[in-house]
C-alpha positions, 0 to 999 in steps of 0.5 A, a space after each residue: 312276599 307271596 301269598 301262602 297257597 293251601 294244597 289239597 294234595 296229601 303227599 309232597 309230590 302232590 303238593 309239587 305238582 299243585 305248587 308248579 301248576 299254580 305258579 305257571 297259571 301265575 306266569 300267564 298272568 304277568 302279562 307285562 313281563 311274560 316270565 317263564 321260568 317253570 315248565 312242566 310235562 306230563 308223560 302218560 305212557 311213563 306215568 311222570 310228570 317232569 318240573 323244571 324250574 328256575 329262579 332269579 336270585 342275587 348271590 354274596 359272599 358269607 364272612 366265612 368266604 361262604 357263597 351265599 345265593 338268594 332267589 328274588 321274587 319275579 310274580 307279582 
């Protein structure tokens, strides 16, 4: 399990953007596996920043017939 990581930012949205930072400066630091599964952009003229992210994930079936999907861990 990951460590848990303390924000500094006082709204959601600025605890996403601290969170998705975090998580690609860990990315660079897998230099074995070289993942890059979260990119972000900053637009200065629109005032956005844009996250996209994906996860690896295993997927079952629920007893309830239910599509069950799970993300993996991928950083170290």
């Amino acid at each position: 399990m990951a460590a848990s990581v303390t924000t500094v930012a006082t709204t959601l949205e600025g605890q996403l953007w601290e969170l998705a930072v975090r998580m690609q400066n860990a990315e660079l630091a897998d230099t074995t596996n070289n993942p890059n599964n979260i990119q972000t952009a900053i637009d200065t003229e629109n005032r956005t920043v844009s996250i996209t992210f994906s996860a690896p994930a295993t997927f079952a079936v629920s007893s309830a017939g239910a599509l069950v999907a799970s993300p993996t861990a991928y950083l170290p």
